[in-house]
Structure formats: structure tokens, C-alpha cells
N, C-alpha and C positions, 0 to 999 in steps of 0.2 A: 463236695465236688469242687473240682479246681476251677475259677471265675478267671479267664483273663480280663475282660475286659474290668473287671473291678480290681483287679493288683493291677494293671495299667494303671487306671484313674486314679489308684492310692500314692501310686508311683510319684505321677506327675504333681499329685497337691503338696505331698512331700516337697519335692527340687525346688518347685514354687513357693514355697514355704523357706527353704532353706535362699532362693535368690531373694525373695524380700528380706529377710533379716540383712544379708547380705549385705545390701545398697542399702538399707537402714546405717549400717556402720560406716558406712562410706558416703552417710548424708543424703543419697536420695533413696524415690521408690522404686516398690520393685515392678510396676511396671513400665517402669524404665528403659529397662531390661528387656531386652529380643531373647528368646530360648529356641535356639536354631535344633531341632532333634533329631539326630543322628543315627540311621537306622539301616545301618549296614550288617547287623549283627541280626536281624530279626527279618520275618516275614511279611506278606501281604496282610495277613489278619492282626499281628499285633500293631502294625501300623495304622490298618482301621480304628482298633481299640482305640488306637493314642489320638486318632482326627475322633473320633466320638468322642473321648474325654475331654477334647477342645482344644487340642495341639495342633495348628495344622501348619506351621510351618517346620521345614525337614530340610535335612541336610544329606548328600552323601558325598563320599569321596572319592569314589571312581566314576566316571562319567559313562560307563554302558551299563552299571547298575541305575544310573540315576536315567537313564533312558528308559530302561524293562521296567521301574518303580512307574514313571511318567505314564507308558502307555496301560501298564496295567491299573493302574488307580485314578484313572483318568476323567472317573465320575465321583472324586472326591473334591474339594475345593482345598487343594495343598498349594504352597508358595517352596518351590524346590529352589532351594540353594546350595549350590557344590562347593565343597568345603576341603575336596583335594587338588592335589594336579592336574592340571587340564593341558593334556600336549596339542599342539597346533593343528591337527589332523584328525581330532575331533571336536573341534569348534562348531564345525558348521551344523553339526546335529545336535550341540549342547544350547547352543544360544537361544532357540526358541522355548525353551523349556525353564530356563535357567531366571530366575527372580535376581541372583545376585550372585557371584563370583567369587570368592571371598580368596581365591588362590593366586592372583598377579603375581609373579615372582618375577619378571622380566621385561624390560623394553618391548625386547622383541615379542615375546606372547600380549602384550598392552596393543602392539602395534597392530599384530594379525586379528586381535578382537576387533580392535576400530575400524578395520576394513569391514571385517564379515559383520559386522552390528549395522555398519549403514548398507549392507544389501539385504540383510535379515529381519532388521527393525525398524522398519523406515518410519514408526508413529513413536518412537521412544527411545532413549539412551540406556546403555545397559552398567547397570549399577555394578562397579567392582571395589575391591578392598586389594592393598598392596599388602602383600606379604614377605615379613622381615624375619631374619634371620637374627632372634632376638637371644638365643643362646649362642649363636655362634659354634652350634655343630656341624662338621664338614658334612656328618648323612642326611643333613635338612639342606630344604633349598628354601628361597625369599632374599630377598634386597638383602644384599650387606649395611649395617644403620648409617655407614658413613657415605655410601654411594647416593642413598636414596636425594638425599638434597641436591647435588646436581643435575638430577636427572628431571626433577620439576617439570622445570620450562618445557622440555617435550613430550611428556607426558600430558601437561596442559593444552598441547595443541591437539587432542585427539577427543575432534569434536564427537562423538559419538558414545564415550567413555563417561560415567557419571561417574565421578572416584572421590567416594565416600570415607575410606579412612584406612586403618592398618589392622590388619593381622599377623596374629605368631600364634608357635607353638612353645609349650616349655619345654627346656632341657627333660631329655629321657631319665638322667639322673639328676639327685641331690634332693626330690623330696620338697615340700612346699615352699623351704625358705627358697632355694635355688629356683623356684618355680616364681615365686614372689619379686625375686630381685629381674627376673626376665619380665615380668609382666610389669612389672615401674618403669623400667629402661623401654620397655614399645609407649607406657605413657610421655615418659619425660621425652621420646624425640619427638610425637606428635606434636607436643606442646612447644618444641622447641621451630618443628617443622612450621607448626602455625603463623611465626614471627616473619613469613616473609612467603606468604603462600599465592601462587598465581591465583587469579580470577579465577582460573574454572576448575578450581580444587578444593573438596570439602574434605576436613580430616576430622569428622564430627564421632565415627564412629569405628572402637576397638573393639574386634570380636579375638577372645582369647579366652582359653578356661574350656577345660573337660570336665568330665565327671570325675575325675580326681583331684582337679585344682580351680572349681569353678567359683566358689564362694574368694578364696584367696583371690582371682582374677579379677571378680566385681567392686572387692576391697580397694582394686588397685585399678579403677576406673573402666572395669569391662563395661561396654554399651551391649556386647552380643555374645553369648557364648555356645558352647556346639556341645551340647550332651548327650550321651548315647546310651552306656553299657547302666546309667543311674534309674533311668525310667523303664527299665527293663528288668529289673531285677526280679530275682522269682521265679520267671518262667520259662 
């Protein structure tokens, strides 16, 4: 008889297996490493399985999926982080829910968070990640790498904002080296970016790497990555 909850659990010792070797070759450990899981592709129950196997932080990418996950699972102990687009018109229903942001791709959506976070959260800052447009495909959106440096200073000013670091996606095409060389270029600007970084900006942390390129990612200094379709396998 077919066990989810035990190909979950094999699922997840697997990836976690495969992020420790990981951050071994890239000198640190693996838990290190945030595993943001992605659970747009499965249900309530396999989602259970995967917080029983000990995952409980999730990721989705559209924001009135990660609403219906929110209320329905809502006697689970999950840290929901939204890992897609977030348009400005659903902010005010995303932010109570939401652990971390991981999609900034604008000024203008940074500027509309700091508003509604200091009417929303008034005991805390709500943690986001800037997201860069690290292959430079016109069908992705995030920061252009050479914009994002001027933009600093006023992004600094948005007392509400806790901005923790960068994310990308890899190029759709080219396969791991091409996906390798996008994930070096989000480290090398961070690093670059740190050399002149306002007070209230942390760029501590790159969340980048799927299930197809998340070991390469970690290689290339992933701190978080967003796995989905790998901890599911099977069922």
C-alpha cells in the first residue's frame, strides 16, 4: 500500500542530504541553509506529511493560494513565505500571514509594503528580499543589477522594511552552467553591494536554487532556497 507520509519523509531526508553535501563543498553546513518548500503543486494532506516530516517552513507563489494554504492549515505551526509576485492590491491580505517576502522587485511595491506594514504590524518589521533580474530575461521581473545600487538610500529610508538580502531566478534556458553563472553574478553584486551599504540594510541573505538547480545554488553561496516539485516526488 502507497505510504505518503513516508515517500514525503524520504523525500525531504533526501534534499537535506543532498543541501548538506552541498554547503560541505562550498565550506559550510547544511544547516545553514533555510529550505523554503514549495507547495503549489500539491495539497492539504501532502503538505501535512511534509510539516509531520519536520518541514514547516513553505513557500508559495501566488498570494490567494498562500491565503486558502494560511486559513486552511492554520492549526499547523507553518512560517509562510511568498516566493512569487506580489501585486500592490493584495498586500493588505498578504502581510499578516506572510514570514518573509522574498519577491521586491520595485521601488514602488517596497514603498506600498512600508506603508501597509506600519498599519498592519505595528510590534515588528516585515522581512523582505530584493529581487534581481539575474539572467536578464525580458519575461522576468526584479531589479535590473545595475539599478539596484542607486536605489539604496531610499529604500533605507523605509523604516518598516527589514531587507535582508537578494533573490533571483535562473535563466529558463542554458542548463546548470548558465544557471551557475546567474547564481555567482546575484553573489558577486551582493558582495559588491556590501562595500557601501546604508545602516538599515542587511544583505546577509540569497535565496536562489529550485529543484533543478538548488545544489549548484548553495555551491554558489545560496543561504535559502525554494524547493518544490523534489520533495514530492512519487506521489
Amino acid at each position: 500500500m502507497f505510504d505518503l507520509a513516508a515517500r514525503i519523509a524520504d523525500n525531504l531526508r533526501r534534499v537535506r542530504e543532498h543541501i548538506g553535501a552541498a554547503a560541505a563543498r562550498s565550506g559550510r553546513r547544511g544547516e545553514d541553509i533555510v529550505l523554503v518548500a514549495v507547495s503549489k503543486y500539491v495539497g492539504p494532506a501532502e503538505i501535512r506529511a511534509l510539516v509531520a516530516a519536520g518541514c514547516t517552513t513553505l513557500g508559495e507563489s501566488r498570494p490567494q493560494l498562500l491565503w486558502e494554504r494560511a486559513e486552511a492549515l492554520a492549526d499547523l505551526p507553518i512560517r509562510w513565505h511568498l516566493v512569487g509576485h506580489l501585486q500592490r492590491n493584495k498586500i493588505r491580505r498578504t502581510l499578516p500571514l506572510a514570514a518573509m517576502i522574498h519577491s521586491v522587485d520595485s521601488l514602488r511595491l517596497a514603498e506600498a509594503l512600508d506603508q501597509s506594514a506600519g498599519e498592519l504590524l505595528p510590534d515588528r518589521r516585515l522581512p523582505i528580499l530584493l529581487e534581481v533580474n539575474a539572467s536578464g530575461e525580458t519575461a522576468k521581473g526584479g531589479f535590473a543589477a545595475d539599478d539596484l545600487e542607486p536605489l539604496l538610500p531610499r529604500l533605507a529610508e523605509l523604516q518598516r522594511l527589514e531587507i535582508r538580502g537578494l533573490m533571483c531566478m535562473a535563466a529558463l534556458e542554458g542548463g546548470l552552467d548558465v544557471a551557475r553563472r546567474n547564481f555567482a553574478d546575484l553573489r558577486l553584486l551582493r558582495d559588491r553591494l556590501r562595500e557601501n551599504l546604508p545602516e538599515n540594510i542587511r544583505l546577509d541573505e540569497l535565496s536562489m536554487g529550485m529543484s533543478g538547480d538548488y545544489e549548484v545554488a548553495i555551491e554558489e553561496g545560496a543561504t535559502i532556497v525554494r524547493v518544490g516539485s523534489a520533495l514530492f516526488e512519487g506521489i
